[in-house]
VEXTOR-463426 format. One record per residue (C-alpha): z, x, y; residue in one letter. Coordinates in steps of 0.25 Angstrom, whole numbers, plus 5000, padded with zeros to 4 digits. Layout:
<recs>
REC_zz_xx_yy_res
REC_Z_X_Y_A
...
</recs>
This chain:
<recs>
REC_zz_xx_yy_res
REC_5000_5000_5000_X
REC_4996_5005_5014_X
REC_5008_5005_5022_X
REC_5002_5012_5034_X
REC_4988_5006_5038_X
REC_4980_5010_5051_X
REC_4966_5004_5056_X
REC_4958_5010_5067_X
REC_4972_5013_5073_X
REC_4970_5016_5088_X
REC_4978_5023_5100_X
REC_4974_5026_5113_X
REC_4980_5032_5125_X
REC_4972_5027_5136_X
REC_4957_5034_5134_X
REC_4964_5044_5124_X
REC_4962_5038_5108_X
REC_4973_5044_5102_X
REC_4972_5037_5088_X
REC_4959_5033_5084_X
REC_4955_5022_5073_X
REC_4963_5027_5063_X
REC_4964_5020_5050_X
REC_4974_5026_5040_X
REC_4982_5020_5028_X
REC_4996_5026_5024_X
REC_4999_5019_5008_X
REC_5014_5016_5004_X
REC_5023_5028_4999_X
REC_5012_5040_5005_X
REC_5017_5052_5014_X
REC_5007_5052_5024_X
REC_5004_5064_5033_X
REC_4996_5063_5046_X
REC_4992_5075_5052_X
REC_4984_5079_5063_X
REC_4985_5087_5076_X
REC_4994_5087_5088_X
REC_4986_5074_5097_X
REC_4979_5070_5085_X
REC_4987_5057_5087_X
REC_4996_5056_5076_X
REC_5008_5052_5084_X
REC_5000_5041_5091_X
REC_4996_5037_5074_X
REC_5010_5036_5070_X
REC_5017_5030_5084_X
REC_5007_5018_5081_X
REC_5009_5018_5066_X
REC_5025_5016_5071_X
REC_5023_5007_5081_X
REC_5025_5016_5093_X
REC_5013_5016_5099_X
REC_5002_5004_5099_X
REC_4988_5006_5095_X
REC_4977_5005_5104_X
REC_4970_4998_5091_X
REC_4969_4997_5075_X
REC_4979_4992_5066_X
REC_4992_4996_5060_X
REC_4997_4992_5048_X
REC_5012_4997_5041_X
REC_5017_4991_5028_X
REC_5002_4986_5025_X
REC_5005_4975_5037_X
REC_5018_4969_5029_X
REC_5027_4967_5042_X
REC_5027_4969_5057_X
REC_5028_4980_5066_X
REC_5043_4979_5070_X
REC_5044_4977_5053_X
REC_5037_4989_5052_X
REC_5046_4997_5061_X
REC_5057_4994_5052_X
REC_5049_5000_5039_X
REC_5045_5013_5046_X
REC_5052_5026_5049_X
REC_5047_5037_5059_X
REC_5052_5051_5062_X
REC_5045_5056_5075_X
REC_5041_5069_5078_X
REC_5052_5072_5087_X
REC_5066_5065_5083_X
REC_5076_5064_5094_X
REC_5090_5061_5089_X
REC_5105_5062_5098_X
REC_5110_5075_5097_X
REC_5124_5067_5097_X
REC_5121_5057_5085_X
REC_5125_5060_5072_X
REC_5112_5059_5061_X
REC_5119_5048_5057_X
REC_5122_5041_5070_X
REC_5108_5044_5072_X
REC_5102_5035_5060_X
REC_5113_5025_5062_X
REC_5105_5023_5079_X
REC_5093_5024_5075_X
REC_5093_5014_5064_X
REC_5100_5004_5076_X
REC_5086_5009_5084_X
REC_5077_5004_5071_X
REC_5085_4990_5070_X
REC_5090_4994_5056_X
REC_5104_4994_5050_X
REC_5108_5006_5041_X
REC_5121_5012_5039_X
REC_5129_5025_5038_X
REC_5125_5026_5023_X
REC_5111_5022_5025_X
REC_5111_5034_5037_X
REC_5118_5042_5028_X
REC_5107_5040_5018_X
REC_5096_5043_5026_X
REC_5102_5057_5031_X
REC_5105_5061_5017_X
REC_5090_5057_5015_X
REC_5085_5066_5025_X
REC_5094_5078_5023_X
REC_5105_5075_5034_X
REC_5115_5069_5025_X
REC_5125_5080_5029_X
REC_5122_5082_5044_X
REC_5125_5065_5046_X
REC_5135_5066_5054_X
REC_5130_5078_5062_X
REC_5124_5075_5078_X
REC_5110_5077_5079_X
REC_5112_5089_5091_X
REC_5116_5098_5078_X
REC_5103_5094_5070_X
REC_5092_5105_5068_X
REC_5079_5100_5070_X
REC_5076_5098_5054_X
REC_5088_5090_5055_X
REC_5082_5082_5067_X
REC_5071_5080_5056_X
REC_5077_5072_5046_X
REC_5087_5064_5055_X
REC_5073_5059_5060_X
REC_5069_5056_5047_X
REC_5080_5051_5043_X
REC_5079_5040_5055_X
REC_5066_5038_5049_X
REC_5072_5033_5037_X
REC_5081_5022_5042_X
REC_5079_5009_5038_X
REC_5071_5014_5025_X
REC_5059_5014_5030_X
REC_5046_5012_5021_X
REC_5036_5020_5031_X
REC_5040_5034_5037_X
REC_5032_5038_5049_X
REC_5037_5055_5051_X
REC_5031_5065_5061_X
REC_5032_5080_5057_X
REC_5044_5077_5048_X
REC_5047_5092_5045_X
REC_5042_5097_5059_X
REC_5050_5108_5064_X
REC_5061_5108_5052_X
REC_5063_5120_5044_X
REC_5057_5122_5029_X
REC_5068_5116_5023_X
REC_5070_5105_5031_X
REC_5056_5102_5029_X
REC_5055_5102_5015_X
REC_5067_5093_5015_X
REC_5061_5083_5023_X
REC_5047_5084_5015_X
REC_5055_5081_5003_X
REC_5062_5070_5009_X
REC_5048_5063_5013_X
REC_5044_5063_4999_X
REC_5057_5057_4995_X
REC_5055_5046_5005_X
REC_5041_5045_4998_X
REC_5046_5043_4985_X
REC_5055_5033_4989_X
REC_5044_5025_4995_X
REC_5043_5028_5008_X
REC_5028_5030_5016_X
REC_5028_5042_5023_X
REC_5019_5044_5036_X
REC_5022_5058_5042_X
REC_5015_5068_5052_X
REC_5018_5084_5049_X
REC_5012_5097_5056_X
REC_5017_5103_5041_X
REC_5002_5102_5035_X
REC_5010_5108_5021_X
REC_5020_5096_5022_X
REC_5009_5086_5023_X
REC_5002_5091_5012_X
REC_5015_5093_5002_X
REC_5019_5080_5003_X
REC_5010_5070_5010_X
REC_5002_5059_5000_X
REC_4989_5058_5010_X
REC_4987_5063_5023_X
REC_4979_5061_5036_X
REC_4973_5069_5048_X
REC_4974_5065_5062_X
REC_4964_5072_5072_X
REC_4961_5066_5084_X
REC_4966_5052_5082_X
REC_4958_5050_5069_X
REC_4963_5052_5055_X
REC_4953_5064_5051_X
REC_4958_5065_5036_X
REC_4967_5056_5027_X
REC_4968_5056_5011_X
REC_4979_5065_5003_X
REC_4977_5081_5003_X
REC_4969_5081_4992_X
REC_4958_5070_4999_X
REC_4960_5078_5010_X
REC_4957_5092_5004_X
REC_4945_5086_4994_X
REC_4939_5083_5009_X
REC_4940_5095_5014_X
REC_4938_5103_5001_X
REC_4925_5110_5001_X
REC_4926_5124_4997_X
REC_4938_5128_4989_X
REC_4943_5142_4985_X
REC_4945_5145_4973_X
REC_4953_5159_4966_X
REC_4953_5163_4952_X
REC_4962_5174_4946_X
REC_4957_5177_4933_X
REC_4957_5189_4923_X
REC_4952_5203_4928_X
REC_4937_5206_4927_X
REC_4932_5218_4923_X
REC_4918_5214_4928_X
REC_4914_5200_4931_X
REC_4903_5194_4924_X
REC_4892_5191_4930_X
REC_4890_5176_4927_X
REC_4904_5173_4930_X
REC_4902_5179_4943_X
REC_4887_5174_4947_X
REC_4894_5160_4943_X
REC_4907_5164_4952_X
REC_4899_5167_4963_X
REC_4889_5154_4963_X
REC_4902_5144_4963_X
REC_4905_5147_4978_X
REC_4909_5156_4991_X
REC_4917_5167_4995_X
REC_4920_5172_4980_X
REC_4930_5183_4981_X
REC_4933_5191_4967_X
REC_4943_5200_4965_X
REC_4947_5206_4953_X
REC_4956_5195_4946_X
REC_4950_5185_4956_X
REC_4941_5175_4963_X
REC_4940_5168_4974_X
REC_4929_5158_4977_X
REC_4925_5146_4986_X
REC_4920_5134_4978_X
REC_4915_5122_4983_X
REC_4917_5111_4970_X
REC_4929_5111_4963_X
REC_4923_5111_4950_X
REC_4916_5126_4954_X
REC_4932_5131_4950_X
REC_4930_5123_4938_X
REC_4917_5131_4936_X
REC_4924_5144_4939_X
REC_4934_5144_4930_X
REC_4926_5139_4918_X
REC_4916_5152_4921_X
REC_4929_5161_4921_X
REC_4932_5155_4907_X
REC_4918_5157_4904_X
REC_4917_5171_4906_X
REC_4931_5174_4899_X
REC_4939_5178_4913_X
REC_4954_5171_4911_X
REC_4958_5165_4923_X
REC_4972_5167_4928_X
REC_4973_5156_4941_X
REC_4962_5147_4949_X
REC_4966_5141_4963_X
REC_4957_5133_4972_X
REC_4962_5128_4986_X
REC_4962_5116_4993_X
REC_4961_5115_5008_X
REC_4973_5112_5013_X
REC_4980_5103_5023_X
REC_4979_5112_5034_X
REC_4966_5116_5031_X
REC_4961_5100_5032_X
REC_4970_5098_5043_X
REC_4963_5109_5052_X
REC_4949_5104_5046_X
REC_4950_5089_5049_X
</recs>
């Protein structure tokens, strides 16, 4: 079931188009990532996904249309880029405000809940002035949470917190999916996206330029491949298995116990291997790489 669904969703500032006719789908239970460049206008996407902004035109539809805005507002939770909390309030006291500010009733046990959740069960009670900014992290996570939301909107969730803190908080994301929860997130961490995002889509200039998983993406953007074999040592190379090595593709590089080679069909490695056999050379290791996340991201 979609739970997220745009059509021809528009946003203009005056003469400026900020968001421009994009159409996107978001199923039930996904880790979402939504990528693209500083101005590319992802804010201004997920500030009308959230009800903050209004669209110029286009159609929103959350929860596949079950309910009303203010309903949906109930069955969301959003962590902003930049969380401001009172450097006075505990991390409890902040729960308890902020759930009066969202019209919802939850306890000290509930609050309690939520900060063991997030990693913060033993700073509770401690004022938010004390916090480090990783901390800061997961209080605004934890805020997110309250009420149980079903749909999590988070901008740069591990933005700025240290390696731990930032595998913590991934780990906690793919708790949350396990328990059922649809995750739409935003992240400069290009590695994080690809570790645990389900599908993925890329913002340039106010148009979605990619969407699919990383393996959809990557088959679009696969056409040469590098492929390295590390097989037995050569006293000389045959002659057929190299004339054949060298038709396959590009760039071959053959060292000693090795070679590398640029292939444009993936069942040319299939074809390498079985010439390797052919000619009685044991192979000890084949690797072919896939273009990467980053490498798509700076393509598109």
């Amino acid at each position: 079931m979609p739970l997220i669904e745009t059509v021809q969703l528009t946003k203009r500032f005056g003469e400026r188009t900020i968001v421009n006719s994009v159409s996107l789908t978001v199923q039930q239970n996904e880790i979402f990532g939504f990528l693209g460049k500083n101005g590319a206008g992802k804010s201004t996407f997920i500030n009308m996904l959230t009800g903050i902004v209004r669209p110029s035109s286009g159609t929103i539809r959350l929860f596949d249309g079950d309910g009303n805005t203010a309903e949906w507002k109930r069955r969301i939770g959003v962590l902003p880029d930049y969380s401001t909390f009172y450097d006075s309030l505990t991390a409890r006291d902040h729960l308890l405000y902020l759930s009066r500010v969202k019209g919802i009733r939850v306890t000290k046990k509930e609050c309690d809940r939520i900060l063991e959740e997030v990693g913060l069960a033993e700073h509770a009670g401690k004022r938010a002035k004390a916090f480090s900014f990783g901390m800061k992290k997961k209080l605004g996570i934890a805020q997110a949470l309250l009420g149980d939301p079903e749909l999590l909107f988070l901008d740069e969730p591990t933005s700025g917190v240290d390696v731990e803190s930032s595998l913590q908080i991934q780990q906690l994301l793919l708790r949350l999916q396990k328990e059922g929860r649809t995750i739409f997130m935003t992240s400069h961490n290009l590695h994080e996206i690809e570790k645990i995002c389900t599908r993925i889509a890329i913002m340039k200039a106010g148009t979605i330029a990619a969407a699919g998983s990383l393996s959809e993406l990557q088959a679009k953007h696969r056409s040469w491949r590098t492929v390295t074999v590390r097989h037995a040592a050569l006293a000389d190379k045959p002659y057929e298995l190299v004339s054949f090595v060298e038709g396959l593709g590009k760039h071959l590089e053959w060292r000693e116990e090795a070679l590398s080679l640029e292939v444009d069909d993936k069942r040319k490695v299939a074809a390498l291997i079985r010439a390797f056999v052919h000619a009685g050379v044991d192979i000890y290791h084949v690797c072919g790489d896939e273009p990467s996340l980053e490498r798509i991201f700076l393509e598109e």
